[in-house]
N, C-alpha and C positions, 0 to 999 in steps of 0.2 A: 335522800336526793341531794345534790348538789349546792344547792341554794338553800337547804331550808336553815331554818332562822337566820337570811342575810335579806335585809330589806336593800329595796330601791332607795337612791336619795334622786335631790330635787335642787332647786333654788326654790327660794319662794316667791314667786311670780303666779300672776295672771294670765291666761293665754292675750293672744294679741287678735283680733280680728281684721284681716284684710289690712293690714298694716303693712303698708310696700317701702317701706324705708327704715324702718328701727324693729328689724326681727332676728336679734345678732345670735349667732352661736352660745353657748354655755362650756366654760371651761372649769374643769375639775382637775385638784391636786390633792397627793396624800404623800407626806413624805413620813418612813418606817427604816429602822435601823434593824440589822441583821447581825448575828453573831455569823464567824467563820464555820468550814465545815458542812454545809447544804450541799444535798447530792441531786439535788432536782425540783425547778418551780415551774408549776402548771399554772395559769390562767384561764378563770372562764368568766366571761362576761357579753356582755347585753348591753349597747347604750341607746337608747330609744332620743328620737326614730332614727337618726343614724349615727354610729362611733368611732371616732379616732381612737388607739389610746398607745399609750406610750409607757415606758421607763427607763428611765433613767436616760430620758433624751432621745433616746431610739424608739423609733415604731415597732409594735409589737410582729407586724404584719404586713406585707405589701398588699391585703385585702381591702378593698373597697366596698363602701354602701354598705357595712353590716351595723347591727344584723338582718338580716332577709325580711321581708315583706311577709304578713301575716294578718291573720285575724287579733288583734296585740288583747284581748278579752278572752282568747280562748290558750293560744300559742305563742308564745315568746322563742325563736329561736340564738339561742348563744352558743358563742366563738368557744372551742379550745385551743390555749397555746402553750409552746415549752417556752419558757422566758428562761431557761435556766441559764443562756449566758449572758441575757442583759440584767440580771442582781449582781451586785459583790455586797461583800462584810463591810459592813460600816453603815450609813448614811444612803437611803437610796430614795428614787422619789418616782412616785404612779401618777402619771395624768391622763385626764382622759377629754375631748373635745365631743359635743355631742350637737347636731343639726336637727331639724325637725323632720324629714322625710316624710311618709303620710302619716308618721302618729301626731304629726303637731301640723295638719296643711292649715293655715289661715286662709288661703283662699275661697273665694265664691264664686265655686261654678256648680256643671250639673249634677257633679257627679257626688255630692253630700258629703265632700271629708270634712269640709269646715266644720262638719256635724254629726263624725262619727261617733260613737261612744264611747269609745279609749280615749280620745283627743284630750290632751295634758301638754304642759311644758314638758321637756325632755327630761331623761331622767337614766340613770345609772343603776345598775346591778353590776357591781366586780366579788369578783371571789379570789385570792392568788392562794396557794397552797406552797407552802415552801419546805421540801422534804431534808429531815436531819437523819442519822442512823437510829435515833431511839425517840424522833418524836414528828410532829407533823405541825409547823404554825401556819397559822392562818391571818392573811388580811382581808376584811371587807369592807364593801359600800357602809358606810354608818355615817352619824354625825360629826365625826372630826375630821373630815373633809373638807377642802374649803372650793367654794365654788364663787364665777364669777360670771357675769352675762356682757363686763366690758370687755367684748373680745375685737378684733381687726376686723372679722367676718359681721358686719353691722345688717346684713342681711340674708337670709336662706331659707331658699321653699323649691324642693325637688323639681316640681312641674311649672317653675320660671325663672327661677334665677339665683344667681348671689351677686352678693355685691362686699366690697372687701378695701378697708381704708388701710393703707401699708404703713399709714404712720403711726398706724397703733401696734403695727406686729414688733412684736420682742419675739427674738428667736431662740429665747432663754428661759420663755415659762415651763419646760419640760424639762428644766434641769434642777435638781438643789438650789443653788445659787441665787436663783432671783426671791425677789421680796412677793409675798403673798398674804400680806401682814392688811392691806386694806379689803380681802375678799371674805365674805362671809361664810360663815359655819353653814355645810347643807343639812337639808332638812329630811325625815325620812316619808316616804310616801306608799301606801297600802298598795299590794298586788290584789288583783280581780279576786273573787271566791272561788272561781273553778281555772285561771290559769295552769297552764303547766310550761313551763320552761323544757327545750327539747335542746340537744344537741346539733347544729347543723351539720348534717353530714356530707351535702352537695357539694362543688369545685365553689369556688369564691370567687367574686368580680374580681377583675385586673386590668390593670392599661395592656393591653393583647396585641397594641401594633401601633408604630406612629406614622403618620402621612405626611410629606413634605407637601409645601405650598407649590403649585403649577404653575398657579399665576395670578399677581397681583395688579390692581391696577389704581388710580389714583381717580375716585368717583365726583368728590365736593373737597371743601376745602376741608382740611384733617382726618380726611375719610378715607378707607381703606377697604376694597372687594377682593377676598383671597378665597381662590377655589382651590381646593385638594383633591378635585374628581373624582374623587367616589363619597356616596352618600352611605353613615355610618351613624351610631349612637356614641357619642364620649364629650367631648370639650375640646378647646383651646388649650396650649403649652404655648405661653408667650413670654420673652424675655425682654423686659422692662428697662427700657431706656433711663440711665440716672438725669437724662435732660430732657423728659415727658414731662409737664407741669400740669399739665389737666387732667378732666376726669375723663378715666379710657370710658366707653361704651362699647360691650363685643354682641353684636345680634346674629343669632345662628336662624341659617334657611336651606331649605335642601332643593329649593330652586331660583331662579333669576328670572325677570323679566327681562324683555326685549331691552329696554333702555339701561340694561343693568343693575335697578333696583333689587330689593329680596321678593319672592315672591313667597307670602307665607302658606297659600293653598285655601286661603280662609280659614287656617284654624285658629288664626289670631280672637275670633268672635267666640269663640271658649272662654275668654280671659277675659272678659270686659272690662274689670276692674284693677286688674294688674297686666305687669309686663311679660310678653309672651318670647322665652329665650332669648331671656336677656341677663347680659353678664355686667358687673358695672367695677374699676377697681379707682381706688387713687392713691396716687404713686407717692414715693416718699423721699425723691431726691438720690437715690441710690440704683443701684441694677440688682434686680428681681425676678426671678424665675417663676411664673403665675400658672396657676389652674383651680378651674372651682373643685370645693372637696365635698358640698353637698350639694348637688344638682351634675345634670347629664341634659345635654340635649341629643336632638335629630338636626343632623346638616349634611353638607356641602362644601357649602358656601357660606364665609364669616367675615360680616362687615365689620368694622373698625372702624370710631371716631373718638375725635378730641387727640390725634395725635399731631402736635406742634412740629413734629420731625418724624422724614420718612423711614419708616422700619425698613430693617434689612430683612428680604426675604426668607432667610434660615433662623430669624428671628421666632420666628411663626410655625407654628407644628398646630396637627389634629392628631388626638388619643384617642385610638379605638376601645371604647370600655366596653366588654362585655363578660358572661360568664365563664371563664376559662375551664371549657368544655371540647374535649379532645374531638378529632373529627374522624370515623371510622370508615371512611367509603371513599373513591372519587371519583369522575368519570368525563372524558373526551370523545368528541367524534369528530366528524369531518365538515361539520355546519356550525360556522364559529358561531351564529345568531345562539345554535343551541347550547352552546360552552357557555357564553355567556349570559344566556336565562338560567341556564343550573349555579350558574356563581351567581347570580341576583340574586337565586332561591336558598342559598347557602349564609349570604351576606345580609339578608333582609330577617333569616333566623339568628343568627350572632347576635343582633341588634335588637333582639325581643329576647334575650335572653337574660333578666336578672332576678333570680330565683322564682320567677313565676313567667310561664309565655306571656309576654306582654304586649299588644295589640302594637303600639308606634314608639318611638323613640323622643318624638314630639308633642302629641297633643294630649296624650292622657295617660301612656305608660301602667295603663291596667288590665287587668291576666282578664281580656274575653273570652271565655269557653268556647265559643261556638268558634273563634280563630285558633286557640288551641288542640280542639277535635281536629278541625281539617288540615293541621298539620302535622298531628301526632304521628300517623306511619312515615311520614318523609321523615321528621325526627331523630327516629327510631333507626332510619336504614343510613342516616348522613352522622350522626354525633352519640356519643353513649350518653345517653341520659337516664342510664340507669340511677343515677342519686339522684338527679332532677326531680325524675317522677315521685320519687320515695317520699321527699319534701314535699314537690306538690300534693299529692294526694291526700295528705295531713290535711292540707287548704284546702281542698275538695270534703273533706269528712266536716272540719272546724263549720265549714258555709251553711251545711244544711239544718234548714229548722227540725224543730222538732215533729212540725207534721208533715217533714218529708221533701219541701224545697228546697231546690237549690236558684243561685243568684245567676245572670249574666255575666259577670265578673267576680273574679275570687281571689286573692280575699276583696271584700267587699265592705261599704264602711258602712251599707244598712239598704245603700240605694241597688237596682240591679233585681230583685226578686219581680218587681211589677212589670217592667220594660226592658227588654234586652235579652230575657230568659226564652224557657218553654223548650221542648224536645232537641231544637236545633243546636242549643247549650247546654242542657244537663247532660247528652251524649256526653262531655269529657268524662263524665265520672267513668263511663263503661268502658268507652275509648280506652285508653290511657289501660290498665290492667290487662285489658285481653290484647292487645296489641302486645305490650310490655312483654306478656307471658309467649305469644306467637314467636316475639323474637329472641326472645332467650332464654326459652323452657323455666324459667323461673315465674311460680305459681304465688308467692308470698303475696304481691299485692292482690291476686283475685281473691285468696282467703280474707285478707282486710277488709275487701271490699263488699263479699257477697251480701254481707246485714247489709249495708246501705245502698246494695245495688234492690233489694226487697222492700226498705220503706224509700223509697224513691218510687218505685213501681206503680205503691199503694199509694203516692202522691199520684200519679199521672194518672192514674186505676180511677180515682174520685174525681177526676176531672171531663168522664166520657161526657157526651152529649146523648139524647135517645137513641141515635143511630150506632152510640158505641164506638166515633168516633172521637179523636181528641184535636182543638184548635186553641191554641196559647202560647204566645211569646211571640219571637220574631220567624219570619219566613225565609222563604229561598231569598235571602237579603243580598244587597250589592249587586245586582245581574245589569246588564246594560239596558236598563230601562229608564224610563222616561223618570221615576219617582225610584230610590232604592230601597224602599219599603215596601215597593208596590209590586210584587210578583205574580205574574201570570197565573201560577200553579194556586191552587187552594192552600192553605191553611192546613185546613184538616187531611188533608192528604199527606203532606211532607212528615208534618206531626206524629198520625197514626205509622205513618209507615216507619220512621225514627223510635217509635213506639214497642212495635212488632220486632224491630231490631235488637233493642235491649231485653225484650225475653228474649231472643233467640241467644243475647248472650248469657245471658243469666242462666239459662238450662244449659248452654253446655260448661259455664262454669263449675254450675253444679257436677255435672261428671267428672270435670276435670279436677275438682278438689273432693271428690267423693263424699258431696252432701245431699242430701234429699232437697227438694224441693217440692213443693206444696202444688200438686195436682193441678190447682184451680190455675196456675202458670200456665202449662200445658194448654189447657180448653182455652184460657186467654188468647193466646196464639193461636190456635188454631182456628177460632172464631174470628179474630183478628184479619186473619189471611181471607178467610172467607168473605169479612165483609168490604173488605178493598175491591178483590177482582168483584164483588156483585156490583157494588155500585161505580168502579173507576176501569173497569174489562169490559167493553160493548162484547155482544155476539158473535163478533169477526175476531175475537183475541186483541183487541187493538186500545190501546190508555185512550177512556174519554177524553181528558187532556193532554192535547196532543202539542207538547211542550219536551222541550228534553229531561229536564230534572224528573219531571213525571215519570218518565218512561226508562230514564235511567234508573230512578230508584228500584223499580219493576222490575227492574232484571239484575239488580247490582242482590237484593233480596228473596229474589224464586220466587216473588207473589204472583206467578201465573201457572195457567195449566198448558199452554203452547208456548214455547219462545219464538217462534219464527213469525208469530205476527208483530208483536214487539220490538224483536231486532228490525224487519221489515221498516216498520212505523219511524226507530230511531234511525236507520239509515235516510229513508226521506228527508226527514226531518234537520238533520245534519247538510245534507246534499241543497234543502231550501234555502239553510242561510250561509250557503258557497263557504262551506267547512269549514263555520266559525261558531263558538259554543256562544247560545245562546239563555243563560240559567243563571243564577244566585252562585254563592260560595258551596250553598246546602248539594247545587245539583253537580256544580262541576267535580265537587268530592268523589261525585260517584259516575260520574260521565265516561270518563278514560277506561276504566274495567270494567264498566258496563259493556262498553265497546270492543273492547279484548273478549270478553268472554263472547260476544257474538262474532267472533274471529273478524274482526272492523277494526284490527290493530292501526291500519292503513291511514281509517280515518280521526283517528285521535290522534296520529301523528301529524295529520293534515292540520287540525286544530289548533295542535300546538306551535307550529311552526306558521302558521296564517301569517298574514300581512293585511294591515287597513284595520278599521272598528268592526270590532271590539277583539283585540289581540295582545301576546303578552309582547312582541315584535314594537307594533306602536308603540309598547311605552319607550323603547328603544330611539326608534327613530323619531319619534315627535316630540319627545317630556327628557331626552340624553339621560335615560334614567341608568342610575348601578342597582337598587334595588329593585324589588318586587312592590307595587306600586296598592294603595286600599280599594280603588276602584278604577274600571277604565273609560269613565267620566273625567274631563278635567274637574282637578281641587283636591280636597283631601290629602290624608296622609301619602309620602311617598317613599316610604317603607316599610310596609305590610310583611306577616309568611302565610296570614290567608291562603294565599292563590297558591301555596309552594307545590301541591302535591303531584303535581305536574314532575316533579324531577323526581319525587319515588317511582312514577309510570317508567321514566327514562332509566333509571333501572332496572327495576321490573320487568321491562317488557326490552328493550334497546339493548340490554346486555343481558338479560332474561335471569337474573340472578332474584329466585325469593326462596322463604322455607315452604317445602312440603310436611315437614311436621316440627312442632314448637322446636324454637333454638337451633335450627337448622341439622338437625341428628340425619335428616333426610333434606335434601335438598331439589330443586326442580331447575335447569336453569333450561330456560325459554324464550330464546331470543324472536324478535321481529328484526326483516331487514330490509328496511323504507329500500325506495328505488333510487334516491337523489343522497342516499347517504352511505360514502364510500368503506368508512369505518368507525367501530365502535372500543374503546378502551374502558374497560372499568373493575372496580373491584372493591370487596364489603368486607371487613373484619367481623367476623360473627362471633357469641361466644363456642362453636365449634373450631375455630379457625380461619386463615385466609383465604376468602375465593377469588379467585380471576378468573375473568372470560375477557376476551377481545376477537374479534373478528374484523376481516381484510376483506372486500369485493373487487372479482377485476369478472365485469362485464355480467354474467348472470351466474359467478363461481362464487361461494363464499368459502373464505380457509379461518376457522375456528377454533380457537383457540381456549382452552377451559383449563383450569387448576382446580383439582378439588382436595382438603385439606384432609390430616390424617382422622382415620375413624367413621369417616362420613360415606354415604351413599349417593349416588346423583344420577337422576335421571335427566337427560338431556332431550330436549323433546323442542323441533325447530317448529315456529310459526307457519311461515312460508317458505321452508324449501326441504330437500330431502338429501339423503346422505347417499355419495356416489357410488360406494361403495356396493349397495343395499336400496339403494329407492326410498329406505324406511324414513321416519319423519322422529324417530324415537331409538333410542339407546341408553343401556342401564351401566354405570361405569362407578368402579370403588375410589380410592383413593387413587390421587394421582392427575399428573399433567399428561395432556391429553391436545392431539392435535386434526381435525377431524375435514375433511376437502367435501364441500356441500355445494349442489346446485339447489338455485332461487328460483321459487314456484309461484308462477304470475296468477 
C-alpha cells in the first residue's frame, strides 16, 4: 500500500476548546537535496483536516479543502500529484500548511464535532516518490520535519471563520531561503487500527467563477455593504489597501434587512459561543491580496468594517468555490420564472457540492441524507457525478454500525444516528446505486452495495412494531406547516412505505447483478404491500390520510389495487389547496410523478409554477432569492438542493427526455406541453450520447424537434397531443434527427 511504514507527524500540542482567537494554522517544512537525472516525482499526501502544500515555493495544486471530508477513523482520503516539474537537482524544500476543517472543529454546537473521535491537532501524511532510471527515492512525513503553530493564520474553524494578522506573513516560508532554525522537530502520531487511506478519485474543489460587486454602499462609519447578486458558497477576494490601519471585519449573509443590516436567518443561534461567518484580517502597511484558505461561507451580501478608507469597488470580488463538477444537461423555455428556478436548482447544487452533498453553505455544511436522496436523480440528469457518488458511497458503507444503522448525516462525528435518521435518510444508501446504475448502465456500485443494502434491511426488519409497521427518525419534514417536524402524515406510514421501497430495490438489484436473494425478502414485501392498503386503503380505494405525501407515495409505489381512486383523491386534494403542494421534502419527492403517471402532468406544472404561499415563485418575489431556499417558512438557510427535483420533472416531462432502460440503450422521450408555455429547449449528455429535443407551439400545433444519438433506440410517445400525420400519440425512431408537426390535445 502506499503509506505503509510512513507515519503521520504532528506538532505537539493540545487541542484548543472553543478558543475563538488563538487557533492558528500549522505550518510544516522539509527541505531534501536531490541528485540530477529524475524522470518523474509523484506525490501523495493527506493533511488533516485541511492542506496546503507546496514545493519549492509553488503550490502543488490549484485544489482547495483537501483532503475530502470523511469518517477520519475508518477513511482517510489522499491527493495524488506529478510534481515532476516543481523538484530540480540540488537543494529543494516541501512544505505544507494544514487548517483544522472538521477533524480538529473546537467549536460547541449541536452537532458533537467538538467531540468526535478522531478529533486531534492537525497532522501530515506526505509520501513524494522521486523516479531515477535504476532506483526509486523516497521522502516522508517523519521526524526531521520541522513544524511550527506561529503562522499569520491566528485563527481557523471551517463552520466560522479565519482570522489572519498580515504582519506575520513571510512570503518566503515555502522557499529554501528562509530561516526555520527556531521551529521545532514534529512528532510522529499513530493511525486508527482499522483506517485505510484511499485514493480520491472525484473532481477537486476550485474557485469555479468570480463575481463583481453590484453595489456598494456606505452603512456606519468604516462600514461597508457589497452585494454580488447572486447567493453562492466561496469567500471574499479583497485587495488590501497599504493605508487600511485597522482590523478589517468581513461578515457574509445571504440576506438583508429592510434597513440594510445582514440578516442571518437565525442561524446565527447555532453558534452561541463563537462567531458566525466571520472573517477577521490585520493589515500590515503594504497592499495585499486576501482570501480565507480554511473556511467557506454562504452569502450574498458582505459587510465590511474598520475600513479608515473607502475601497474601490473592483477592489472587492466573491469566489465561487465549489466542486468542479462538469454540468451535462440544460434547459430553456418560454417562462423566465421557470429558467430561473432551474438555475436556482442548478446553483443551490454547486454550492452543496464539497465531496459530500452538503445540506447549506452556511450553517452546518453536513452531507443530510435525507437532502441528498431528494436530490440525487436531479443530480444525476444535471452534472456527472459519477466519481462523486463513488466517494460518497465509501461514506455511506464507513457510517453504518455494525448492527445495521445508518446516521442522518455522513460522514458523521457520532451525532445523527438518534435524531435526524430513520427511512427518510438511510434511502441515500439505496438511492444513490439504483439511480447511478438507471443512468448509466453501470452496476459496480449496486454490487458494492447489495451486503449493506441486506444488513440495513435486517436493521429496519428489527424495528417493526406488532402491526409490522416501522416508525423512526424524521418525517415528511419541512412541509408548510405550523411546526416543521410536525407532519400531517403518520410516521409509520412514510416509514413503512420507504421500507417497501428499498426491498423493491434490493430484489430487483438482485436480478440485475445476478444474486439470489433470501426468500423471506420476497414474503417481506409482499406482506408489506398488504398491510399498508389494509390498514391506510378504506373500501372506496381511497388513502385514509388524505394528505398529498400519503397518497403520492401510493401511487409513486403501486401499493394499491385500483389507481383511479387515488389519482381521483390526489386530484382533489391538489385542486383544495388552489395547486399548491402541500407536503414535507419526503412527499414532494414523490408528488410530480406521482402526478405524471396519473396523466396530472398539467397539475404538477401548475404547482410548480404557483405564485403566493407556499411556492418556489415566492421565494422569488418576496426573499430576491438566486438559490433554492430550506424552507418556505421565513429563516433558515437560503440555499438548500432539497426541493431541486422539481428541475429533473422539467426534464423529464417539459422536454420529455428519460431512459427507458439503464444507461439510456433505449430511450423514451415524452414531452408534456403546458398551455401558457410557448417553448421548450433542452438536452442531456448521456453515457449513450447527445439527446436533444426542443419544441415550438404556435396556437394548438406543436413542431418537435428530437436528436437521438448513434446506437440508440427512441420511442417517442407525446403526453398531450398527437401526431398530424397519424393521430397516433407514439412513434418508434432509430438513430437520428428527427423533426415531427403535432397537434395539442386538450
Amino acid at each position: 500500500m502506499i503509506f505503509d511504514n510512513v507515519s503521520f507527524i504532528s506538532a505537539y500540542r493540545l487541542i484548543k476548546n472553543n478558543d475563538n482567537i488563538n487557533d492558528p494554522a500549522f505550518m510544516f517544512r522539509k527541505t531534501f537535496n536531490l541528485e540530477i537525472g529524475f524522470t518523474k516525482a509523484i506525490l501523495y499526501v493527506a493533511g488533516l483536516g485541511l492542506g496546503y502544500h507546496y514545493i519549492n515555493g509553488n503550490p502543488v495544486s490549484d485544489d482547495l479543502f483537501t483532503p475530502a471530508t470523511s469518517e477520519y477513523t475508518k477513511t482517510i482520503w489522499y491527493n495524488r500529484y506529478d510534481v515532476t516539474k516543481l523538484i530540480c537537482a540540488g537543494c529543494n524544500i516541501a512544505a505544507s500548511m494544514l487548517g483544522n476543517g472538521f477533524f480538529n472543529e473546537t467549536l460547541k454546537t449541536g452537532w458533537d464535532y467538538d467531540i468526535a473521535p478522531w478529533r486531534a491537532v492537525p497532522r501530515l501524511i506526505f509520501k513524494l516518490d522521486i523516479y531515477y532510471p535504476d532506483r526509486i527515492l523516497t521522502l516522508v512525513s517523519d521526524e526531521s520535519w520541522k513544524v511550527t503553530d506561529d503562522c499569520y493564520i491566528t485563527y481557523n474553524q471551517l463552520r466560522s471563520g479565519e482570522h489572519c494578522d498580515l504582519r506575520k506573513y513571510n512570503p518566503r516560508w515555502t522557499y529554501n531561503d528562509y530561516d526555520d532554525s527556531t521551529w521545532e522537530n514534529a512528532v510522529k502520531v499513530t493511525k486508527p487500527k482499522n483506517l485505510v487511506l484511499r485514493e480520491l478519485i472525484s473532481q477537486p474543489i476550485r474557485e469555479c467563477k468570480v463575481y463583481d460587486v453590484k453595489s456598494m454602499i456606505k452603512t456606519s462609519d468604516e462600514t461597508y455593504l457589497c452585494d454580488i447578486g447572486q447567493n453562492i458558497s466561496g469567500y471574499i477576494r479583497i485587495q488590501i489597501d497599504k493605508d487600511w490601519k485597522n482590523e478589517i471585519t468581513i461578515r457574509y449573509a445571504e440576506s438583508i434587512n429592510e434597513d440594510g443590516s445582514l440578516n442571518l436567518n437565525k442561524m446565527e443561534r447555532f453558534y452561541k459561543e463563537s462567531a458566525f461567518q466571520t472573517d477577521r484580517i490585520i493589515p500590515c502597511g503594504t497592499c495585499f491580496t486576501w482570501s480565507p484558505k480554511f473556511t467557506y461561507h454562504g452569502f450574498r451580501y458582505i459587510l465590511i468594517s474598520g475600513l479608515n478608507k473607502k475601497p474601490k469597488k473592483d477592489s472587492i470580488k466573491a469566489v465561487f468555490v465549489h466542486q468542479d463538477i462538469p454540468r451535462i444537461s440544460d434547459f430553456a423555455c418560454s417562462d423566465e420564472n421557470l429558467n430561473q428556478l432551474f438555475n436556482m436548482g442548478l446553483m443551490a447544487t454547486y454550492s452543496n457540492l464539497f465531496h459530500i452533498p452538503t445540506d447549506c453553505p452556511t450553517r452546518e455544511k453536513l452531507g443530510w441524507t435525507n437532502d441528498a436522496r431528494a436530490s440525487c436523480e436531479q443530480m444525476l440528469i444535471n452534472f456527472d457525478m459519477t466519481l462523486f457518488y463513488k466517494k460518497y458511497m465509501q461514506d455511506i458503507y464507513d457510517s453504518m454500525t455494525d448492527e445495521g444503522a445508518l446516521p442522518g448525516i455522513i460522514p458523521s462525528s457520532g451525532w445523527g444516528y438518534k435524531w435526524g435518521s430513520g427511512p427518510i435518510s438511510s434511502g441515500i444508501l439505496f438511492e444513490i446505486p439504483y439511480r447511478y446504475y438507471m443512468y448509466t448502465a453501470n452496476d459496480s456500485l449496486l454490487k458494492e452495495a447489495f451486503s449493506y443494502f441486506i444488513k440495513h434491511l435486517e436493521y429496519i426488519k428489527g424495528k417493526k412494531n406488532s402491526e409490522g409497521f416501522i416508525a423512526y427518525g424524521l418525517c415528511d419534514w419541512a412541509g408548510p406547516y405550523e411546526y416543521l417536524d410536525k407532519s400531517p402524515v403518520p410516521l409509520e406510514l412514510t416509514d413503512t412505505i420507504m421500507y417497501y421501497a428499498f426491498l423493491l430495490i434490493t430484489i430487483k438489484t438482485s436480478k440485475i447483478i445476478c444474486i439470489s436473494v433470501d426468500e423471506k425478502w420476497l414474503v417481506e414485501k409482499d406482506n408489506l404491500k398488504k398491510a399498508i392498503i389494509s390498514k391506510y386503503i378504506d373500501c372506496s380505494g381511497r388513502c385514509t390520510i388524505d394528505e398529498q405525501s400519503a397518497i403520492a407515495m401510493l401511487i409513486f409505489y403501486d401499493i394499491y389495487d385500483d389507481l383511479d381512486p387515488l389519482k381521483n383523491q390526489l386530484k382533489e386534494n391538489i385542486e383544495k389547496h388552489d395547486f399548491h403542494h402541500y407536503c414535507g421534502m419526503l412527499g414532494l419527492r414523490h408528488l410530480y410523478e406521482a402526478l405524471t403517471k396519473c396523466c396530472l402532468s398539467d397539475y404538477a406544472y401548475r404547482i410548480i409554477t404557483a405564485k403566493g404561499y407556499p411556492s418556489y415563485i415566492d421565494w422569488i418575489t418576496k426573499r430576491d432569492a438566486t438559490t433554492l431556499c430550506e424552507t418556505f417558512q421565513e429563516s433558515n438557510s437560503q440555499n438548500h438542493h432539497m426541493w431541486s427535483d422539481f428541475i429533473a420533472w422539467m426534464i423529464k416531462n417539459l422536454a420529455g427526455i428519460q431512459p427507458a432502460t439503464a444507461g439510456f440503450e433505449d430511450i423514451l422521450i415524452n414531452p408534456y406541453f403546458p398551455e401558457n408555455l410557448k417553448y421548450v429547449d433542452a438536452y442531456m449528455n448521456t453515457s449513450n450520447g447527445k439527446i436533444s429535443v426542443s419544441w415550438l407551439k404556435t396556437d394548438y400545433n406543436a413542431k418537435l424537434t428530437v436528436s437521438i444519438p448513434a446506437g440508440v433506440k427512441a420511442e417517442i410517445r407525446l403526453q398531450n397531443a398527437v401526431y398530424n400525420d397519424n393521430r397516433e400519440t407514439s412513434v418508434l425512431c432509430s438513430a437520428g434527427d428527427y423533426e415531427f408537426m403535432t397537434t395539442i390535445v386538450k
